[in-house]
Structure formats: structure tokens, C-alpha cells
N, C-alpha and C positions, 0 to 999 in steps of 0.2 A: 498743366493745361492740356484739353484732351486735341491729341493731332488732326489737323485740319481746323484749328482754330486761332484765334488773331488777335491781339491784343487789340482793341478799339478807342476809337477819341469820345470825346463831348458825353463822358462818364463824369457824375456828379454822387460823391459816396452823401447819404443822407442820414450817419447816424447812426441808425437804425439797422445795419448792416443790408441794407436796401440801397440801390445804385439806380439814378436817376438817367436815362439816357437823353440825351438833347441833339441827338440827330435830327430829332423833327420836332411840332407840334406838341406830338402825342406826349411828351416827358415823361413814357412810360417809368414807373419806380417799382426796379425787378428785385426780388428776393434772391438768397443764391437758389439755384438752378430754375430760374426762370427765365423765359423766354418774351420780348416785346410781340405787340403787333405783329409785327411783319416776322417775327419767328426766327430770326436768324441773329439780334442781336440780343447778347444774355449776359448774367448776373454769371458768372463761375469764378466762385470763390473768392470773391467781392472784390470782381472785376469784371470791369465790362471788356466782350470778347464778341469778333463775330464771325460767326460759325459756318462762312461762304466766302471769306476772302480765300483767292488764288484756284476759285473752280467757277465752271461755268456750266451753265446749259445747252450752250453752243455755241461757235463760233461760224458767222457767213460773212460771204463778204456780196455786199450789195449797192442797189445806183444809190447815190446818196438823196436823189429826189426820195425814195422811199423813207426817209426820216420821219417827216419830211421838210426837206430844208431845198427851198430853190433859189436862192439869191444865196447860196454860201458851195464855194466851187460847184458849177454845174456842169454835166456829166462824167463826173468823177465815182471813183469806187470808195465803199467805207469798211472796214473790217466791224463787224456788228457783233456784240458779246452781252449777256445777263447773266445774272444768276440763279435766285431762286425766292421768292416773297415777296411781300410790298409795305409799305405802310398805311396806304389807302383801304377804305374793302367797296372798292366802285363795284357795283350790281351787274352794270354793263360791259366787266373787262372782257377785251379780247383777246387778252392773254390769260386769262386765269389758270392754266392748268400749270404755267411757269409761274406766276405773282403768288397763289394760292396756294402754290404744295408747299407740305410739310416733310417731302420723303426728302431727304437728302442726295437717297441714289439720283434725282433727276438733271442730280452736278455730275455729266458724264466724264466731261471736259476740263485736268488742270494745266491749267497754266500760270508762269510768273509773270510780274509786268514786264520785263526783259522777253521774253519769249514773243508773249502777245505785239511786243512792238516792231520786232524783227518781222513777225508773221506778218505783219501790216507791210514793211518795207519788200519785202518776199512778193507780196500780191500784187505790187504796185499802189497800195489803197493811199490817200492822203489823208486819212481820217480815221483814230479809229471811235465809234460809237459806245456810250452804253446806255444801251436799251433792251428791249423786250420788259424787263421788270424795272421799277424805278432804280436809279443810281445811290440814292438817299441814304439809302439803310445798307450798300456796300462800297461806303466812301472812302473809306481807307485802302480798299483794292483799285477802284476806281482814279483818285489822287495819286496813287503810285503809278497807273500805267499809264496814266499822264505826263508826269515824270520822264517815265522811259520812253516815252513816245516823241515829246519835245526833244529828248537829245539826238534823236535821228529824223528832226525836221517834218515829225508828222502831226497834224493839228487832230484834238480832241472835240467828240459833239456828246452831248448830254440832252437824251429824250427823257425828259420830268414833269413831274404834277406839280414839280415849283413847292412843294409842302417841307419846308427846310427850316430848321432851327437857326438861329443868328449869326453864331459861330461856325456852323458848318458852312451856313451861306454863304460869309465871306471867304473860305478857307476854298471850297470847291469851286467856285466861278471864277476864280482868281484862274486855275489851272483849268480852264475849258476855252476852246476857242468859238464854239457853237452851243446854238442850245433850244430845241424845240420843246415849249413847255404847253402841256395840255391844258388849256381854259377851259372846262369842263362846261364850263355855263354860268350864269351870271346872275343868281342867286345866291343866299344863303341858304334857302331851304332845301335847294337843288343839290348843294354840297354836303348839309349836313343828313340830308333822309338817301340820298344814292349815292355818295363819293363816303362819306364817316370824315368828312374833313370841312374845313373853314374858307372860304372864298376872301376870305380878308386875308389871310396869310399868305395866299397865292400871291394876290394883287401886291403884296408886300417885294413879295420874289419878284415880281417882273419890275417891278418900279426901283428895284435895287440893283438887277442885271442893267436897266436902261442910263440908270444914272450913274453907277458906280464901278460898274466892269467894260473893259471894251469886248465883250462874247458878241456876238453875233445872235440874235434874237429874232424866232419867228413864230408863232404861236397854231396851235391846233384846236380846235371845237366839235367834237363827235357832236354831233344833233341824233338826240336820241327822238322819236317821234312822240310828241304828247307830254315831253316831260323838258326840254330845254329851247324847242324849236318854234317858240311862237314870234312874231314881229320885232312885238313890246323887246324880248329879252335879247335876240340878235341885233337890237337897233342900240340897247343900252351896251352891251358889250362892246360893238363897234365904236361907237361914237366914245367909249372910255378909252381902249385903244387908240384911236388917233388924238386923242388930245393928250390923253397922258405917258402915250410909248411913242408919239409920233404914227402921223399919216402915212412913213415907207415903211413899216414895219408890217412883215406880211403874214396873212392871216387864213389857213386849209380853215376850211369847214370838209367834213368825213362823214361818210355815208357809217351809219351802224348796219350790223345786223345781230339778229334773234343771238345770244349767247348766255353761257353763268347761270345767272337768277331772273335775267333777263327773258327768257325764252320765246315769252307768250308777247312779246312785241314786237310790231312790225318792223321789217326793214327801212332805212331812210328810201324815199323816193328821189330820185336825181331832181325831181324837180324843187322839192322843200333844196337841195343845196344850191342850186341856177337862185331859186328867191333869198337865200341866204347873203350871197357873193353878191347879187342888186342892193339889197340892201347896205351893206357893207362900204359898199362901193361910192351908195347915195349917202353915206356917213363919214367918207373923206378919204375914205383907206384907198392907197394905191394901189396896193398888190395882195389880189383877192385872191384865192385858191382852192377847188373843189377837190377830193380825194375819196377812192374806195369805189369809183364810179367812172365810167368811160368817158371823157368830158375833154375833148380837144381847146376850147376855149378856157373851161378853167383848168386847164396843164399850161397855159401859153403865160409867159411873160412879158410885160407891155412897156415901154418906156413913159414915165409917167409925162414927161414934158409933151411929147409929138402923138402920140398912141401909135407909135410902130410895134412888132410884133419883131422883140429881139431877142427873144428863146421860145422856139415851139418846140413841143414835146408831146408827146402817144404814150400815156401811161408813164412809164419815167424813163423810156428813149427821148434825146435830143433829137430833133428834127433838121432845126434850122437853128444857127446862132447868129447874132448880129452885134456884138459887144467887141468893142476893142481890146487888149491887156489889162486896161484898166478900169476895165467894167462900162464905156462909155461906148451909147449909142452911135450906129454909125450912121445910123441916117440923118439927127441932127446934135450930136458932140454932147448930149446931156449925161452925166455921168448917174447910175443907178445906184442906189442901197446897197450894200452886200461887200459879201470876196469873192470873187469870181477872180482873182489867182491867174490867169492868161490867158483862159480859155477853157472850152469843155473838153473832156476825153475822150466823149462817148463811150461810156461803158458801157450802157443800155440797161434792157430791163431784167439781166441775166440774177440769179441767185446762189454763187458757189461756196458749198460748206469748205471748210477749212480747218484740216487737223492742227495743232499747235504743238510742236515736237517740244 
């Protein structure tokens, strides 16, 4: 096995000296020395191996509202780590230069799951992340520094497309405490002509987090302008949402801008996300949330019983807190959604790289 590569799970040999991978959808079926989707998990030597466990693209430690997750300790820090590839090929990423490369050098950063989790306890962080690129297709790096992270008391967050094979699914949200999964939009056509992925499979994922994991769940909706953001499709999203994740389950809508293949479209308007979060809101959902855009009211969290205003935030500073230890209002005892853990830290909206000795 060539160094820097990893023995990997959810390998199915087919016979044919072809090896099926079932970390996602795609069931990519690789030949030896080929390479899935997302480029980092492969066939070598009629074994599945992947070829980014234990390196990263960087490691920062940041507010954890930037996940984003705001009902899951708020203003606390997250140590935030990817790799390099995806399994999706969204048109509109905004990470593409991490999700999309193929160059290897772009893993500047190694580390073990023992290292990465000291470097979390080192920072103070209570969390550490994996994001920038989906966690999917580097589960087995991901699952181990979950591991090492739970044994020094620190909780795990998973930023995902939710695009999981069965057995991974189980395997990976069993060991995540958080998990902010991208609802891309609420078609099939929408998924299968700009994500290369299935809206059925997602919905599968979130309906499997809500009912069969205790993670902690809050979803994301980039509104691309002309292509996810009309009434009809934010009104059928929402209203699936609360009925089938529950009404406290809180839901960013995200301002895009022009990137990737994307170029030649415009930026969200603050105002398509203000009619986003209205709608939302007239569909049942408690805790609505705008991102990617200046928006004091949608940063603020509301107590759904009384409508107090019991975490105000400026971008992903805490302002104001008004939550007891136990996550319950104090101005009339109604307990909220979430972990909120004792209280905020106020890390603020700081962003510090962090080498990983």
C-alpha cells in the first residue's frame, strides 16, 4: 500500500476484481487503480484504500455559529478541519478549489486523530468540525477523531450533503454529536442537473438522523437565484421540515455568490433570504436563520413560547444571552431545542489557523 494511504470500509469486492464502494449513493465499482467521484477513495490492489486519511487542508479554529449551528453550544469555538474532494459535483460550490482538487499537495496539513484532538483541548474548542469538504468519502479519518475527541470530553459536528450509504450512515452519526446538513433544494431536478445527486437520499439522511440518532440537527439551504429560490419550492421544503423533522429544528437559508461554473449568476439578494425566513416561519418552523448577509434579526434567536429575543448575535458574535444552564428562557422558563452546554463563551467572530504538532 502506497504511504499515505488507509485501508477503508463499505468496500464490496464484485467478482470481477472491481470493488464496489458504498460510502454513498454513487456505488462507485473501481477497477484496481481507479479512483471514485470524489477521487480519494480507490481500488489498490483489490482493496479499497483512501488516499487522504490523516492529512488535511487546514486546520482553524472558529465561532461555531459559522457551521452553522446556533442552537448547539452557542458562542463557543470549533477546531474546523477537511480534506480534499467531494462526492457531489454542485455547480455552485463554494469551496471548490478544496472539494475539486485533484493535486494531493493541497493536504498541507498531517495529522493523527490523537493529535487533532489534543489540538482541540489546547484551543479550548468544545467541538471539533469536519467540514470544508463533505466528511463522506473521509469517514474513516473522520470516525477515528471522533474517537479521540470523545475520550477528552470534546463533542464532534459534521457539515454534510447527507449523501450516505446505509451502513456508513449508521456507523458515522452514531459517533457525531452535531450535524449541519445542506438541503440543497427541494427538487429532484434541482439535484440531479446542479448537485449529480438524489433529493430522495438526502431526505432519507435527515429522517434517519431525526429519528434514530440523538445528533443534534439543523439544516442549511443556499438559495441560488432562479434556480432553487421561488415560493412554491421554499414553501414545500419548509412545510416538509416541520412536519417530518419537527417545527424546532432550525433552518439558515445562505446568501450565494457568483463561483465554480456558476459565475454568470447573480448574487442572493438579502431580500429573496428576509422572504425566505417569512415563509419559513408561515410554514411552522421556529427557528429560521439568514446567513452570508448582514441581517441582525435573522442572527437572533427567539424563544418560541413568548418571542423574547434570548441570543442576539452580529455575524457570529454573541450579543446578548438570555438562557439559563439549561437552555431555558429566562424571561418565561420555556426550555429551547438544542445544547447549549451552560452557556456562551463568546468566542466571537475571530478565525485562528492552527498548526497540529
Amino acid at each position: 500500500m502506497n504511504a499515505g494511504h488507509h485501508p477503508a470500509r463499505y468496500g464490496v469486492a464484485l467478482g470481477d476484481g472491481r470493488i464496489r464502494c458504498d460510502a454513498c449513493p454513487r456505488a462507485c465499482a473501481l477497477r484496481d487503480g481507479q479512483r471514485g467521484l470524489c477521487f480519494v477513495r480507490m481500488n489498490e490492489g483489490g482493496e479499497l484504500v483512501s488516499t487522504t486519511y490523516g492529512r488535511s487542508s487546514g486546520f482553524c479554529v472558529d465561532p461555531i455559529e459559522k457551521k452553522p449551528l446556533a442552537h448547539f453550544l452557542p458562542g463557543s469555538s470549533v477546531l474546523s478541519f477537511g480534506t480534499a474532494g467531494c462526492n457531489l459535483t454542485c455547480k455552485f460550490c463554494q469551496n471548490w478549489d478544496i472539494s475539486k482538487s485533484k493535486e494531493m499537495d493541497t493536504l498541507a496539513d498531517a495529522a493523527t486523530p490523537e493529535a487533532i484532538a489534543e489540538a482541540a483541548a489546547r484551543a479550548g474548542s468544545r467541538s471539533v468540525a469536519f467540514t470544508y469538504n463533505d466528511p463522506v468519502i473521509f469517514i474513516e479519518y473522520a470516525m477515528d477523531v471522533a474517537d479521540a475527541c470523545h475520550e477528552k470530553g470534546i463533542k464532534t459536528v459534521a457539515v454534510t450533503a447527507g449523501y450516505i450509504g446505509d451502513e456508513a450512515r449508521r456507523d458515522f452519526f452514531a459517533k457525531v454529536d452535531a450535524a449541519n446538513v445542506d438541503l440543497k433544494g427541494f427538487t429532484e431536478d434541482f439535484y440531479r442537473k446542479v448537485c449529480g445527486a438524489e433529493l430522495a437520499r438526502v431526505k432519507e439522511t435527515l429522517l434517519y438522523i431525526k429519528a434514530e440518532t440523538k445528533t443534534w440537527l439543523e439544516l442549511t439551504t443556499l438559495l441560488v437565484p432562479g434556480e432553487n429560490d421561488s415560493d412554491a419550492e421554499i414553501e414545500a421544503l419548509s412545510a416538509w421540515v416541520a412536519e417530518e423533522l419537527g417545527p424546532e429544528t432550525p433552518l439558515h437559508f445562505s446568501a450565494f455568490h457568483p463561483d465554480y461554473k456558476m459565475r454568470d449568476v447573480p448574487p442572493t439578494p438579502p431580500s429573496t433570504l428576509r422572504r425566505a425566513r417569512r415563509i419559513a416561519k408561515a410554514a411552522g418552523l421556529r427557528h429560521v436563520y439568514t446567513g452570508n448577509v448582514h441581517d441582525l434579526e435573522g442572527d437572533t434567536t427567539l424563544c418560541d413560547a413568548c418571542g423574547a429575543k434570548v441570543i442576539e448575535r452580529d455575524w457570529y458574535e454573541v450579543l446578548a444571552y438570555r438562557l439559563d444552564p439549561e437552555g431555558r428562557c429566562t424571561a418565561c422558563g420555556h426550555t429551547l431545542a438544542g445544547v447549549f452546554g451552560g452557556g456562551p463563551e463568546h468566542f466571537g467572530r475571530r478565525r485562528l489557523r492552527v498548526a497540529i504538532a
